[in-house]
N, C-alpha and C positions, 0 to 999 in steps of 0.2 A: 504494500500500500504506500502510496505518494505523502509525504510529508511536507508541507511549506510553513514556515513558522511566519505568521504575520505579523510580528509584534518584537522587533530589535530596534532597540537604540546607538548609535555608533555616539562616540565623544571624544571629539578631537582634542587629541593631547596638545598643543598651542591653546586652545580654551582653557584646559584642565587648568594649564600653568597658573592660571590668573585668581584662581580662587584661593580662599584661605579656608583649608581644606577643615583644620581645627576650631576655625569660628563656625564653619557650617554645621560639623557633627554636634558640635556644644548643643547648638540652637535647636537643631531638629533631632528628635530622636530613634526616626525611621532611618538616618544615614548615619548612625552610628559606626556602622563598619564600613562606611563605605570606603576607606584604607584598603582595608583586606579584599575590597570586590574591585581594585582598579586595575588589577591586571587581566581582568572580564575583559575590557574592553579592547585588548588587543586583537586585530582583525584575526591571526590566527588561531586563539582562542575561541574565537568564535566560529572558525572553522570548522577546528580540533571536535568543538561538542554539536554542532552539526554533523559531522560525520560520526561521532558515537552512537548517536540518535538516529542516524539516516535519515535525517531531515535535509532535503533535496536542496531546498532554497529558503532564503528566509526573506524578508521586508525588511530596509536599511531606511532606517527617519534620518532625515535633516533636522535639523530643530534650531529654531534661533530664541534660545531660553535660558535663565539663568541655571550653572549647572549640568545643564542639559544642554550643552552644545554642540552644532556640528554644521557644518555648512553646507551646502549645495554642492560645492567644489568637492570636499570630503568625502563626503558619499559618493560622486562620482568617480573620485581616484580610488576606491575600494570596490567598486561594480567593475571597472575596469580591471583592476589588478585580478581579481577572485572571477574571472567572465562567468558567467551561466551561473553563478552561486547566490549572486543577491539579486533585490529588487530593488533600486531608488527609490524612495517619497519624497520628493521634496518639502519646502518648510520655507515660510519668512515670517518676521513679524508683521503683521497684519495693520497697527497702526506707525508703524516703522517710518511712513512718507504721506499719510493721512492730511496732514497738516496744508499739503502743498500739493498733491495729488494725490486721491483717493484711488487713483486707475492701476498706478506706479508697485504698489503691489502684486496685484493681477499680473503683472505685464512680467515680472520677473519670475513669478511662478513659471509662467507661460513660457519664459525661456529656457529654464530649467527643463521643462520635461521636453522641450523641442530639442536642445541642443546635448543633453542630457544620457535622452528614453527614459527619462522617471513613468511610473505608470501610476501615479498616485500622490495626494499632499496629506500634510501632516499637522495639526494645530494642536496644542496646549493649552485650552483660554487661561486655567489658572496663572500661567506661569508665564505668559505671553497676554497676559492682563485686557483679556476682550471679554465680550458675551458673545456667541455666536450669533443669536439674534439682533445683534446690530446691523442694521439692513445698510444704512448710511454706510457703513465701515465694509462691511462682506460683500455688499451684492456682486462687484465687479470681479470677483474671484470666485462666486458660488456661478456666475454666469460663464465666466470661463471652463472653469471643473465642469460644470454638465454637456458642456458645449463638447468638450474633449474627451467626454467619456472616465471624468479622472475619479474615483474615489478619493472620499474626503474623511481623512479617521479626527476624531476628535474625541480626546482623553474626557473624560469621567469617571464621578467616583471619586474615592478616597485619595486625597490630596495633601499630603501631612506634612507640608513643607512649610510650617510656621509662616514667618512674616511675607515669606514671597510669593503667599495668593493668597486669593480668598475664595473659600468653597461654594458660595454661589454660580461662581462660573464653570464650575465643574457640574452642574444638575443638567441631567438628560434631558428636562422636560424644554428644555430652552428648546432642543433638537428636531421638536415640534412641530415646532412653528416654521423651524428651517427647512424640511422635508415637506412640511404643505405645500410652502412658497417655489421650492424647486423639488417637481416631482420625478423631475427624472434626474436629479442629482442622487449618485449614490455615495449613501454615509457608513462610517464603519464607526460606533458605540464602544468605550472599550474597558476590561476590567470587569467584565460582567456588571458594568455597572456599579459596582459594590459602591456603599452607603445610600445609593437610591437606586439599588438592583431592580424594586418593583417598576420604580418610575421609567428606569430603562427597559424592561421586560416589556410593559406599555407602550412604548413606543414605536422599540420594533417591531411586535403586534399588531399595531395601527397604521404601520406605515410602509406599503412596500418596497421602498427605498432604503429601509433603514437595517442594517443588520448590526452584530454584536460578537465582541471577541474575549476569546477565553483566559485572557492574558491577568488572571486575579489569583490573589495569592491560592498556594496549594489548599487552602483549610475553607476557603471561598468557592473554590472547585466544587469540591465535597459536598458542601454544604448547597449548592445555587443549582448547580448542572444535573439537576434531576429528571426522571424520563419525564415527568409531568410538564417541566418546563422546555425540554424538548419537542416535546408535542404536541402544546400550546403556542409556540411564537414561531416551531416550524423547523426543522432539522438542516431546509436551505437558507436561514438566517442566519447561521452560526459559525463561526470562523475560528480557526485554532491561533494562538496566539501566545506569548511566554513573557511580555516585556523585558527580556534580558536587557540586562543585566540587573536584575531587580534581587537584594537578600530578602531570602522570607523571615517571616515574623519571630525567629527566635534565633537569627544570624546567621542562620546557613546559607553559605556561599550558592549563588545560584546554578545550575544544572540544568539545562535543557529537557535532559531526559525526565527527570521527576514530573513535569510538566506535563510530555507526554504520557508517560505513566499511569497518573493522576486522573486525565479524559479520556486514553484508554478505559479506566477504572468505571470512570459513569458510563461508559459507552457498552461495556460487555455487565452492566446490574440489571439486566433486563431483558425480555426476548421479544416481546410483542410491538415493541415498538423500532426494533434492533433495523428490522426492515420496512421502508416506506410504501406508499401505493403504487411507485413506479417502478419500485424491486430497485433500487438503486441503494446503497450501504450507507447505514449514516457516518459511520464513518469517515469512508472516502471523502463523504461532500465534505465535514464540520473541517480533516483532515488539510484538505487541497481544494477539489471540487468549486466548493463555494466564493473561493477566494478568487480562483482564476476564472469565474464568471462573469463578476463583474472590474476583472482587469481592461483595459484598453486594448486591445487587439496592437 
């Protein structure tokens, strides 16, 4: 069976340099170790536990966020270097040129995936400090994205990065509004949602633009990925996902494979639902399937 992990972060070490890694851990206590997770981020490492996993390909974000950095350029020199192994998403900050041109974002995205092949973009409101629902601020990139076919993932859920957001902009329910207004933009949900898993569950329910990835912690797996909720928002909604480089909640260094393990786990609790109407494996779809659906051609 095909593996794609939708859900890696890359952080370029020039960014890394700039942080003051001990005021950060102080302050938050979700990155407590994040010391001991920063050799995660070396492209071979990410490799290395790819190919442990047999996970084929995975999703590389750009991200222009505190912490979370990486650039257009970055991803690009790593889809390049590793051919056939990753996927681009690019990423800007969204009010970055607002002030002076609202289009000026769009337009960079837009080169990114043109000159690029990004096949998707990547947004953080918390940490990249928007609402989604800013129409003023988005429209000109939500209309580009559908325009291109591009997937738009935008982080939600549990956001525990103290002073450098605030969790309103991480609530689903914003995503609503955004998937009415552009229905044929397709959106990727992520983290199961978690801290408003229902509101998320809702939405991709309601909206069939909208899907949701598995990228929450192992004990959120467990708990959220049950066949009931399978079967309720639809087994082609759901997308495998890992957020590496992410420690889970009692320091353990991250691992790809637990990941998959873990929705392996929900996937084989059950039989009735195991196979769909069209005899096709849930599996496969939650696995690969789904994701490269609504990729760009």
């Amino acid at each position: 069976m095909r593996i794609i992990n939708s859900h890696v972060h890359a952080l370029e070490p020039k960014c890394l340099e700039k942080i003051d890694i001990r005021e950060l851990t102080k302050n938050i206590s979700s990155l407590k170790d994040f010391e001991k997770s920063l050799h995660l981020i070396d492209p071979d490492e990410i490799i290395k536990q790819m190919d442990e996993t047999e996970i084929e390909q995975s999703v590389l974000y750009a991200l222009d966020a505190p912490f979370l950095t990486a650039s257009n350029e970055y991803v690009y020199s790593l889809c390049e270097k590793y051919k056939g192994r990753f996927i681009g998403f690019a990423s800007v900050k969204p009010d970055s040129h607002a002030d002076w041109d609202r289009y000026h974002t769009a337009n960079i995205l837009e080169k990114a995936v043109d000159e690029f092949g990004f096949k998707g973009i990547k947004f953080h409101p918390p940490l990249q400090n928007f609402y989604p629902n800013d129409f003023e601020l988005m429209a000109p990139i939500y209309k580009m994205a559908q325009k291109k076919g591009l997937p738009i993932v935008f982080h939600t859920g549990s956001t525990p990065f103290g002073k450098f957001c605030r969790l309103d902009q991480a609530n689903p329910m914003l995503l609503d509004e955004v998937a009415v207004k552009y229905p044929d933009l397709k959106i990727i949900i992520t983290h199961l949602g978690t801290m408003w898993n229902n509101e998320a569950f809702m939405v991709v329910e309601k909206n069939p633009n909208v899907y949701i990835d598995t990228a929450a912690y192992i004990y959120e797996i467990d708990e959220l990925l049950t066949p009931n909720l399978i079967d309720r928002i639809g087994a082609d909604k759901i997308i495998f996902g890992t957020d590496y480089p992410m420690p889970d909640v009692d320091g353990t260094i991250h691992r790809m494979e637990d990941f998959v393990k873990a929705v392996k786990g929900r996937l084989s609790d059950g039989v009735p639902w195991w196979w769909m109407k069209d005899n096709r494996r849930v599996d496969e779809k939650i696995f690969a399937k789904n994701l490269e659906s609504i990729l760009p051609k």
